[in-house]
N, C-alpha and C positions, 0 to 999 in steps of 0.2 A: 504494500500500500504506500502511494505515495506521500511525501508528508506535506499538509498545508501552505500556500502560497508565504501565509503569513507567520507560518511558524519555523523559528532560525531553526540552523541544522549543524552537527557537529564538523567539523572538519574530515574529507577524505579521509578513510581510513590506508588507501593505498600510501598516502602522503603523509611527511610529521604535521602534527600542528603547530599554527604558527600564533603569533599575540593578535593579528587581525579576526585567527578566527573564534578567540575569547572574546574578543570585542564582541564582534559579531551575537554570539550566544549571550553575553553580560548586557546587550543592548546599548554599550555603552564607547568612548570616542578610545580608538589605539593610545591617546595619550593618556586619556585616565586611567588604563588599563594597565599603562606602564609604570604610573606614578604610585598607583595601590600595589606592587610588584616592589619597587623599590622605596616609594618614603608613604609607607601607607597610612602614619599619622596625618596625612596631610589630604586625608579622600574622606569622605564622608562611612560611617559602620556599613550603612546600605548598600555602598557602592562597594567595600570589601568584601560583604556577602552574596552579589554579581557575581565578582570576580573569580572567588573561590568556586560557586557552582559552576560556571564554565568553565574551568582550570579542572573542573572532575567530570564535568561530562567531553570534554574534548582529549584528554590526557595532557593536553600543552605542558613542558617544561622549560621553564626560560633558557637562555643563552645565555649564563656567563661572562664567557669568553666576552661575548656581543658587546655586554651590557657594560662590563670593567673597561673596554675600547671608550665607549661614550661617557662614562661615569666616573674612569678614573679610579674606581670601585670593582673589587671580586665578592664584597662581605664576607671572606674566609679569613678566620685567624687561627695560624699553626700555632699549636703547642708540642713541643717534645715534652718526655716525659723518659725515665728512664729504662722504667717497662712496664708492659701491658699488664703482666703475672704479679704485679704486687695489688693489693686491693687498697693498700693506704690512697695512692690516687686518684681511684675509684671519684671518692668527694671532691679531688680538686676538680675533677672533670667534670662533676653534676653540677659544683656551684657555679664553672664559669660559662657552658652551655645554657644554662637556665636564663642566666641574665644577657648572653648573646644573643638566642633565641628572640626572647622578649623584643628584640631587634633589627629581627629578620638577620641576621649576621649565624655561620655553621662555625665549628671547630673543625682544624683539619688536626689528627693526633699523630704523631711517629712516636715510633721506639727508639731509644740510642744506645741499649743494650750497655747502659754503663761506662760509654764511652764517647771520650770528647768527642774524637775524629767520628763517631757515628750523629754525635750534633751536629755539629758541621755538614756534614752530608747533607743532612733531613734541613736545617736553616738554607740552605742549598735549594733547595727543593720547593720548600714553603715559597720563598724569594722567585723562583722562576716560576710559579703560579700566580704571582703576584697578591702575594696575600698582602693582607689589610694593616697585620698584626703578629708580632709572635711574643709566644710564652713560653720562658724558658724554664726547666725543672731546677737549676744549677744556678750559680754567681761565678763557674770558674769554667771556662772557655778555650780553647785553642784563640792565637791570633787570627788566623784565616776566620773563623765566626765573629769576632770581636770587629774586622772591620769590613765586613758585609755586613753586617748588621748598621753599621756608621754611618757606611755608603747609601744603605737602601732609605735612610731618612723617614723609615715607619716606625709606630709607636713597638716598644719592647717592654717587657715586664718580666724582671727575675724572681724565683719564685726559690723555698726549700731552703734558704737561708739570709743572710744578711752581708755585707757587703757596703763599704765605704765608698766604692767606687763603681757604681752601676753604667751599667752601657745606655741606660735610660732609666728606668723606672727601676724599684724592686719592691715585693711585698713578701714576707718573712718574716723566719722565728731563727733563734739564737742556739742551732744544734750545742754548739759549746756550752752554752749558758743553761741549756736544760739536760744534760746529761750531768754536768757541775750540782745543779739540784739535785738529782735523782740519787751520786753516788754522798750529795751530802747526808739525804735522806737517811740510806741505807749506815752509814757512819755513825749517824745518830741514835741509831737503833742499836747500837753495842756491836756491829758487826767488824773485825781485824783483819779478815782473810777475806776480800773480796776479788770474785774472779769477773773478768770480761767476756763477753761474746760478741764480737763485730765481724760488718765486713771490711773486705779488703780497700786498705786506705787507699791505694795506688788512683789517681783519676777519681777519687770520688771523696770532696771537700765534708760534707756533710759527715761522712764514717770518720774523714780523721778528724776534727772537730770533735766527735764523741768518743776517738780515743782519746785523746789529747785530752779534754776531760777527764778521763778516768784517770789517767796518769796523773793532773797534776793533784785530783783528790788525794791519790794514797800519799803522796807527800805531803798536801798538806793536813792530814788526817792522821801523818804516822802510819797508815793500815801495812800490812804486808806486802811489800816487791817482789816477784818473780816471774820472769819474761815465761816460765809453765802459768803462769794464771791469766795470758791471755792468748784468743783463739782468733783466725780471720776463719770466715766460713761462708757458704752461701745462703742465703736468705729461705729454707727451707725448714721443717718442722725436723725432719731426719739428720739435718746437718746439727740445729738447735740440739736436739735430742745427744749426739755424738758428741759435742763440743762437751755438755756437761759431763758425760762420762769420762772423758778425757782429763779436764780440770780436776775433777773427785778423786780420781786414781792417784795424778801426780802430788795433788795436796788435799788430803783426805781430811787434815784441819779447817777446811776452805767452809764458810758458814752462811755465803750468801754468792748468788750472781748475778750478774746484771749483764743482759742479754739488749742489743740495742737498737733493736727490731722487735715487735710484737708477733712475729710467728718462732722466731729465734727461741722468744723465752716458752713459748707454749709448748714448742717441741721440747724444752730443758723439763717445762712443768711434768707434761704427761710423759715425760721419763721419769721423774721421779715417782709419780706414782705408778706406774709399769714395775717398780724396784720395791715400793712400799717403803721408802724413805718420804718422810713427814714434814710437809713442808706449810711453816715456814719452823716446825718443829726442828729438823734433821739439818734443812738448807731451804734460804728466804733466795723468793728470785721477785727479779722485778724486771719491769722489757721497757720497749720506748716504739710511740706511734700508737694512740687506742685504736684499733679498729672497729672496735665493737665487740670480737671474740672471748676477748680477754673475761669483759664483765661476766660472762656463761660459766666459766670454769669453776671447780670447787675444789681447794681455795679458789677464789677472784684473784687476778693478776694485777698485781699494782704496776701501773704505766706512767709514760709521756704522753698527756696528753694534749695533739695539737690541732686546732681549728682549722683544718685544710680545707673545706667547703667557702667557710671563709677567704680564703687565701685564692682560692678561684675564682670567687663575684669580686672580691676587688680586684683581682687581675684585670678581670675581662672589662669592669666596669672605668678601670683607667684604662685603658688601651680605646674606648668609647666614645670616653668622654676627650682623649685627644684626637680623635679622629673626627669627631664636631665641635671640635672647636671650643671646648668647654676647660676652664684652669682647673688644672690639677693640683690641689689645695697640700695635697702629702706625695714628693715622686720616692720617699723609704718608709715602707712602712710595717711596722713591724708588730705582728699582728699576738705574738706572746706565745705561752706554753704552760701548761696546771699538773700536775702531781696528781695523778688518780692514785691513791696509797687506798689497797683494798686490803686483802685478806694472805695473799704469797706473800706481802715484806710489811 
């Protein structure tokens, strides 16, 4: 059956659809079609309710490419991040999508596996998309990232730590300053023999910051020295798990650990109770990063804990607000860190 003289019709199925033919079905002009696409505060709610219905009954997906030609504009901001497999990031990624969204603006996400040279790559990468924005997981850089990022004259925002000297922005917490809490905590608590669990410092500012912490506690705590009471290890429950055995064996006097990562310590926890050593009876642990896991366990896992949902809406929301034009009232901002002291220490 034919359809109505008078009634619009979807675009060619043989063909893509194009923004004429939303116009078209929206009833409404190519420009206003275009202008609720990209600045749709500036169209009336009725005319973005057009729009979306013909954007669903034709399939239309805009052009990008097109659009960032005339715009000047991709609305993509890269963030790296060091890997996809830890869930602490999980929340930076919710809180800075949430408030990009809110603004027609996507995330684009790499992994860097840990590795400068794999930032750089992926800043690489982001820049030849011509993203809008990047967010970086780090404050510590190859020079090659450091001056493309200079060159490309887009807003930046460092994230995961602090930093005197930002390539533009930074929003973060003080890894040294709250692992410095954590083994004060544990100090406090009558603890002499405190063992570490991290990763590997090599390329990765954040791990040595929190050993570097630890170390300068036990001196100035007095606790016990010895290069057997700390472990570099992977960020997994099995490796957590192994590290403490490891520490226990060589210094069986050993009375607390601190583990500085939150899957680290959970794999130490649920060794200790695999072993039926009593914790925080036998050995007190404590981790760093809440995830949320921690709070489940019995005992509760005393943690670091830090506002990274936070730390993503401010990101995404300064990189926004300099993209329109709007002063950036804090370009450091440093968002802090809490002591979850539960039931392990």
């Amino acid at each position: 059956m034919r359809d109505r003289p008078d009634q619009p019709r979807a675009a060619d199925s043989g063909n893509a659809p194009r923004l004429t033919d939303v116009a078209r079905v929206a009833r409404l002009s190519a420009m206003t079609v275009s202008r609720a696409l990209r600045e749709p505060e500036k169209v009336s709610a009725e005319a973005r309710a057009r729009v979306a219905a013909a954007i669903a009954e034709t399939g239309y997906v805009p052009d990008l490419v097109a659009s960032s030609l005339t715009s000047r504009r991709t609305r993509l901001v890269g963030l790296v991040i060091p890997t996809i497999t830890a869930s602490i990031y999980a929340a930076t990624v919710a809180g800075m999508t949430a408030v990009l969204r809110a603004r027609q603006f996507e995330a684009l996400i790499g992994d860097s596996g840990y590795v400068l040279d794999g930032e750089e790559k992926l800043v690489a990468a982001f820049l030849g998309r011509r993203a809008d924005g990047i967010v970086l997981s780090n404050v510590e850089h190859t020079g090659g990232t450091r001056r493309a990022l200079e060159r490309a004259r887009i807003p930046v925002v460092e994230t995961g730590n602090l930093t005197a000297d930002p390539i533009d922005m930074v929003v973060g917490f003080s890894n040294h300053a709250a692992a410095l809490a954590m083994m004060g905590h544990l100090a406090g608590r009558g603890h002499r023999t405190i063992g570490f669990i991290g990763a590997a410092v090599a390329g990765n500012p954040q791990a040595a910051d929190r050993r570097r912490a630890y170390d300068e506690a036990v001196a100035a705590h007095g606790l016990t020295r010895a290069p057997a009471l700390t472990i570099e290890c992977p960020s997994d429950l099995e490796a957590g798990a192994k590290a403490l055995v490891r520490i226990c064996e060589r210094h069986p006097e050993v009375t607390a650990i601190f583990a500085a990562s939150e899957v680290r310590a959970i794999g130490a926890l649920l060794e200790c109770q695999r072993r039926g050593w009593q914790v925080p009876g036998r050995i007190a642990i404590a981790g760093f990063n809440d995830a949320g896991m921690g709070a489940w366990l019995v005992p509760a896992l005393t943690t670091v804990r830090i506002p990274r949902e936070e730390i993503g809406r401010r990101a995404a929301q300064m990189i926004l607000d300099r993209l329109e034009g709007r002063a950036i009232a804090e370009a450091q901002v440093d968002v802090g860190f809490e002591l979850a002291v539960r039931e392990s220490a």
